[in-house]
C-alpha distance (Angstrom), angle and dihedral (degrees) to the residues before:
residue distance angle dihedral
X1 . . .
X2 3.88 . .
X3 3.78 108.2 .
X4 3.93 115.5 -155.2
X5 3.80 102.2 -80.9
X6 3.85 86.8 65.0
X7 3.66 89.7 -110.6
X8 3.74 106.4 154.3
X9 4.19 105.5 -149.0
X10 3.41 115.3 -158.5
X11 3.82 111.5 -115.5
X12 3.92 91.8 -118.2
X13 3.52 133.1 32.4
X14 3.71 141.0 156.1
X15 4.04 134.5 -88.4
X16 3.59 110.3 -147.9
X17 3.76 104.9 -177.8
X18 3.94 81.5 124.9
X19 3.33 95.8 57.7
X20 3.57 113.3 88.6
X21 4.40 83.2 -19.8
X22 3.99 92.0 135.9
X23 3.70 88.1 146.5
X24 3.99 86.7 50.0
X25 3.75 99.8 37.8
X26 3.78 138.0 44.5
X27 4.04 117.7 -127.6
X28 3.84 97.5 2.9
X29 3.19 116.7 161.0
X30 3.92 122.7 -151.7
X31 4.22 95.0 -142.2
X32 3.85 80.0 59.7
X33 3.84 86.3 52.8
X34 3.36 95.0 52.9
X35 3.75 91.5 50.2
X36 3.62 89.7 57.2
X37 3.48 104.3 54.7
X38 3.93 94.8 36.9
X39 4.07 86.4 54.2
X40 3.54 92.4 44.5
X41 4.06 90.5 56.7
X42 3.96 97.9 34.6
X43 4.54 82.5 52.7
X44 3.93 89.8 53.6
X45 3.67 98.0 -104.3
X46 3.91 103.8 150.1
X47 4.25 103.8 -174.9
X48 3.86 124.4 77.4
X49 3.46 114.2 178.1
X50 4.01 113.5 -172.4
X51 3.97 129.1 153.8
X52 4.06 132.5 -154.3
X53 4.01 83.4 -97.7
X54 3.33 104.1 59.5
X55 3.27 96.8 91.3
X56 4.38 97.9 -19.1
X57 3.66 79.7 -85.1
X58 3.57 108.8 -42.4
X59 4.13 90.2 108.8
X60 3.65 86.5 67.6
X61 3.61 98.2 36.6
X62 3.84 84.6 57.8
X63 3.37 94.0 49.3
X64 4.27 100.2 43.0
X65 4.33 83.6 55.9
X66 3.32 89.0 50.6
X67 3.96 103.1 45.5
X68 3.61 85.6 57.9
X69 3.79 92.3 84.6
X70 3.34 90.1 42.7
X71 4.12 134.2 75.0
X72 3.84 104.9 -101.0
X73 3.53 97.2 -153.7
X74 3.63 93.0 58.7
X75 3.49 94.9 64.2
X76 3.59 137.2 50.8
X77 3.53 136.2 -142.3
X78 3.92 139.1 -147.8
X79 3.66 113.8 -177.2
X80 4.20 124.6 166.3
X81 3.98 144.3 -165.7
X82 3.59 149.3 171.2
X83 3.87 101.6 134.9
X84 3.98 109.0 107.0
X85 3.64 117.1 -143.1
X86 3.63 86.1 -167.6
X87 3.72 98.9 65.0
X88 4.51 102.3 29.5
X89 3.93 90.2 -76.9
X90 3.67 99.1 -58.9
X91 3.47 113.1 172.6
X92 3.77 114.2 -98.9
X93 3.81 125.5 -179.1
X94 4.16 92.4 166.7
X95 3.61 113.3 139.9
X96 3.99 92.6 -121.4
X97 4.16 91.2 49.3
X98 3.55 83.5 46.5
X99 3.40 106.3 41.2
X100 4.48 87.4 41.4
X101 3.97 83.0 48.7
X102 3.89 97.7 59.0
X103 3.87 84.0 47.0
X104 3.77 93.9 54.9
X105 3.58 90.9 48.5
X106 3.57 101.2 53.4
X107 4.10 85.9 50.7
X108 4.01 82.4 51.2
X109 3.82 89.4 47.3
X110 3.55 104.3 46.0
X111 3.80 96.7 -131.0
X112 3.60 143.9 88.5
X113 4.05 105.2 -110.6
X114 3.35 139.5 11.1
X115 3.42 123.6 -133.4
X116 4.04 108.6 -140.3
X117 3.99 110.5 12.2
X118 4.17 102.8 -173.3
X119 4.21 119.0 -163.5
X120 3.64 86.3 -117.0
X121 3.76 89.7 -143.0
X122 3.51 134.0 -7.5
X123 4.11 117.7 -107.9
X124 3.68 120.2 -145.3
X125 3.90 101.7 -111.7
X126 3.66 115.6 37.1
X127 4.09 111.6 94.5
X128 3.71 97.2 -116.6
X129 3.72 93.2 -140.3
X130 3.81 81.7 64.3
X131 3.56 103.6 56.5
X132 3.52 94.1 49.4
X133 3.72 96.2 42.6
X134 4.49 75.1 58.5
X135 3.65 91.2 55.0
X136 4.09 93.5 47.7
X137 3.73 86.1 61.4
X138 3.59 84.5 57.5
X139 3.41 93.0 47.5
X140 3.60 95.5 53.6
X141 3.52 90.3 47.9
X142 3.18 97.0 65.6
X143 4.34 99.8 -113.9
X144 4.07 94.7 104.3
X145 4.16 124.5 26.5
X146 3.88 91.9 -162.8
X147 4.00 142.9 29.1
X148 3.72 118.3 -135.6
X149 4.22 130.1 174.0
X150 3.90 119.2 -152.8
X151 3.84 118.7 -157.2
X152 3.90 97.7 4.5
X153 3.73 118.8 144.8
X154 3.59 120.0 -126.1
X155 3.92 87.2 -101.8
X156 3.38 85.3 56.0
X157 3.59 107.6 49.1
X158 3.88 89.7 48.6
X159 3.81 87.9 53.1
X160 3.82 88.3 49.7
X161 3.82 93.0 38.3
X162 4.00 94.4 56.5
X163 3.51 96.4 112.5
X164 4.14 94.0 40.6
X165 4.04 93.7 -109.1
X166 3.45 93.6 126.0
X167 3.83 114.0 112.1
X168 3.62 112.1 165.2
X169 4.19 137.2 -0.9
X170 3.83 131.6 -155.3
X171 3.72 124.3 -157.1
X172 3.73 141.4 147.2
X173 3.41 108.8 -70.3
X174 4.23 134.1 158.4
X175 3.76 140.9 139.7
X176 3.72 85.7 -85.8
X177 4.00 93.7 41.0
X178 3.58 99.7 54.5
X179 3.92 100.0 141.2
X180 4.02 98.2 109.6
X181 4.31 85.1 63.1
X182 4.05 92.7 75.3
X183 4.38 94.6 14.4
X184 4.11 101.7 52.8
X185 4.32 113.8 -9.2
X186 3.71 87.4 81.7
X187 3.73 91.3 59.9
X188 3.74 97.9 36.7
X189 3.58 90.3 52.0
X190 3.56 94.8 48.4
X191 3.49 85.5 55.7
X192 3.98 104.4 48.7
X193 4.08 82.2 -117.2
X194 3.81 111.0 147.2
X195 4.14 125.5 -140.9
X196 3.31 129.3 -144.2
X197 3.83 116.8 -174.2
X198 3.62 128.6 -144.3
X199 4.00 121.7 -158.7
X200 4.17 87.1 40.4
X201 3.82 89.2 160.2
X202 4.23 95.6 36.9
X203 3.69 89.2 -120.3
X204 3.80 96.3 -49.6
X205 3.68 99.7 -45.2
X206 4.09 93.1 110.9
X207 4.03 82.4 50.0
X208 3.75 89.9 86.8
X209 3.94 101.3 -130.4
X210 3.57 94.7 104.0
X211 3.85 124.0 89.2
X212 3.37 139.1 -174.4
X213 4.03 97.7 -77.6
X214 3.56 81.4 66.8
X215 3.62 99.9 69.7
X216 4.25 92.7 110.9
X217 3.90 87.3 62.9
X218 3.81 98.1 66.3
X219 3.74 97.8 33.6
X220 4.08 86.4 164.1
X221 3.87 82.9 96.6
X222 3.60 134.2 57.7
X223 3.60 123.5 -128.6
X224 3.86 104.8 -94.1
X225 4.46 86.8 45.1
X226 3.95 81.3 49.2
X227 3.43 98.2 52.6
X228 3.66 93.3 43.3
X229 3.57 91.0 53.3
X230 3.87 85.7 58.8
X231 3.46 93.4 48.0
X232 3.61 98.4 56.4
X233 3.84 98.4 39.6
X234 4.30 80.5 60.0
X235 3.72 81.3 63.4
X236 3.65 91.8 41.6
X237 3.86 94.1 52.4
X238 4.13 88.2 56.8
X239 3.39 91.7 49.8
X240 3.72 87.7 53.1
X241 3.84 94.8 51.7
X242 3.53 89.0 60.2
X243 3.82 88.8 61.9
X244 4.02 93.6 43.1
X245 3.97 76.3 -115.1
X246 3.98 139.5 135.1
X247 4.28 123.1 -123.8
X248 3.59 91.9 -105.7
X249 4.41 94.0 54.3
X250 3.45 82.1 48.6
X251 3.81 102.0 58.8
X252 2.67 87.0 40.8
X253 3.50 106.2 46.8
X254 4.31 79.4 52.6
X255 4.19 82.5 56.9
X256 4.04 86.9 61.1
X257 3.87 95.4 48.1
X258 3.80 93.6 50.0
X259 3.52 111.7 109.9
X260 4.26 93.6 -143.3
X261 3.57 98.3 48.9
X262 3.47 114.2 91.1
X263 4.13 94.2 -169.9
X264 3.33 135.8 -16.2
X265 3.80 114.0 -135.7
X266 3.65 121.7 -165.8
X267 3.95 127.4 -169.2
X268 3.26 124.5 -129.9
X269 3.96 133.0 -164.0
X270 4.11 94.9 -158.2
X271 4.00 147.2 3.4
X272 3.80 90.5 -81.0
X273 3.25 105.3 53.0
X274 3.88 93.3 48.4
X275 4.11 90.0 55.2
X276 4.05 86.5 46.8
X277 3.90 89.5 52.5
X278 3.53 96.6 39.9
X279 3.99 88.9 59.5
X280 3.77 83.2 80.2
X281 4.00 95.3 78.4
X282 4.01 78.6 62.2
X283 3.63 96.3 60.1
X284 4.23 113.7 85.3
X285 4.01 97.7 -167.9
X286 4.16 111.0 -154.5
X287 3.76 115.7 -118.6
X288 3.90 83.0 -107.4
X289 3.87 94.3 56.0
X290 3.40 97.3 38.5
X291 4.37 83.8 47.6
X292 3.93 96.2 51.0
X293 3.96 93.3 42.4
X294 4.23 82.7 55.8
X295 3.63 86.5 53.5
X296 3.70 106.8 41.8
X297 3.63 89.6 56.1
X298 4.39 88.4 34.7
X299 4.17 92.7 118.5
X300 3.77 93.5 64.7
């Protein structure tokens, strides 16, 4: 999808809250993170998205020492912030913090503009209208190519969005978090706004590995909505043989052939698992697949 600054996203990037995410993540370790992100580039994959808190900045640190052996223009990258590590992490959305934040990450990065820059999350007293009016100046300027918001309710993007600046939003979004299709796609798409969503495998219960023993693990879901889930990720796992493919390439190989979803950006905690994921751009799902996944997973 091509959201309205003509940006063209690739369809699949890579989440890198693991890499360098210490804060995030128990027993990381940052050679690991550097794997990640150099595997990710050497297999192709052309979106990193990062924040300030993965890691306080040590995600995108990771990542700017590592794009330097690497051609910049061939890759994009979404970074994000609100959290002030001047006052605990509070949530800030002020033009200065944001304005000061983009800075620090482009030191962090080792580059000169970033592509997406997302409000990480929305703080409780800055008129959204006005933060994002902050981060068009950057835009113009040069420092950030497109404006994204992370965590905003659909109130709140349309009260950031009143002067059409918005390009892109990120939110929580799986085949078992399927809320934002009726609540906010119509508006985004109404307004040429892209989505990106985070969480596309539910914390690794769309992966497959998990049975139903495991029901105590994602205690989000009753009993009857867990055992559904089961149910229709047996389905997913033949439709996935058919394509000499695991569960998890097939979501999200279904992510890619949405229509609303701009990318789909997996994490990944080493090498491995990004080459795995990445097998998902290989994957061409019919209309019928792609339809009967949609509906096996329809009640969420």
């Amino acid at each position: 999808m091509t959201t309205q600054n003509s940006l063209n996203i690739p369809t699949y990037g890579l989440g890198t809250n693991k890499v360098g995410g210490h804060n995030l993540f128990p027993n990381l370790k940052d050679e690991d993170g550097y794997a990640v992100v150099r595997q990710a580039l050497d297999a192709g994959i052309q979106l990193l998205d990062t924040a300030y808190m993965y890691g306080k900045g040590r995600s995108e640190e990771i990542i700017g020492d590592v794009l330097q052996d690497y051609d910049r223009s061939k890759v994009m990258i979404a970074t994000k912030a609100a959290q002030d590590p001047n006052n605990g992490l509070a949530l800030n959305n002020t033009p200065a913090f944001l304005k000061a934040s983009v800075d620090a990450a482009l030191t962090r990065l080792k580059t000169d503009y970033i592509d997406i820059f997302y409000i990480h999350f929305p703080d409780d007293q800055t008129p959204k209208n006005e933060a994002v009016a902050a981060l068009n100046e950057l835009k113009q300027a040069g420092k950030i190519r497109a404006i994204g918001l992370s965590n905003f309710s659909l109130d709140q993007i349309k009260a950031a969005n009143q002067d059409g600046l918005v390009d892109i939003v990120e939110d929580n979004y799986s085949l078992v978090h399927r809320d934002v299709e009726k609540t906010m796609w119509p508006y985004l798409k109404a307004n040429n706004i892209g989505f990106v969503p985070y969480f596309p495998l539910a914390s690794g219960l769309l992966t497959g590995k998990y049975t139903a023993a495991d029901a105590a693990k994602f205690n989000q879901f009753d009993q009857p909505a867990y055992t559904q889930i089961m149910s229709a990720l047996t389905r997913v796992k033949a439709i996935a043989e058919g394509h000499h493919a695991t569960v998890a390439q097939t979501i999200l190989a279904w992510y890619i052939k949405n229509p609303m979803i701009t990318t789909v950006i997996p994490g990944a905690r080493n090498a491995e698992q990004v080459l795995a994921n990445a097998k998902a751009r290989e994957i061409t799902l019919t209309d019928a697949e792609y339809n009967e996944i949609d509906q096996l997973f329809g009640a969420f």
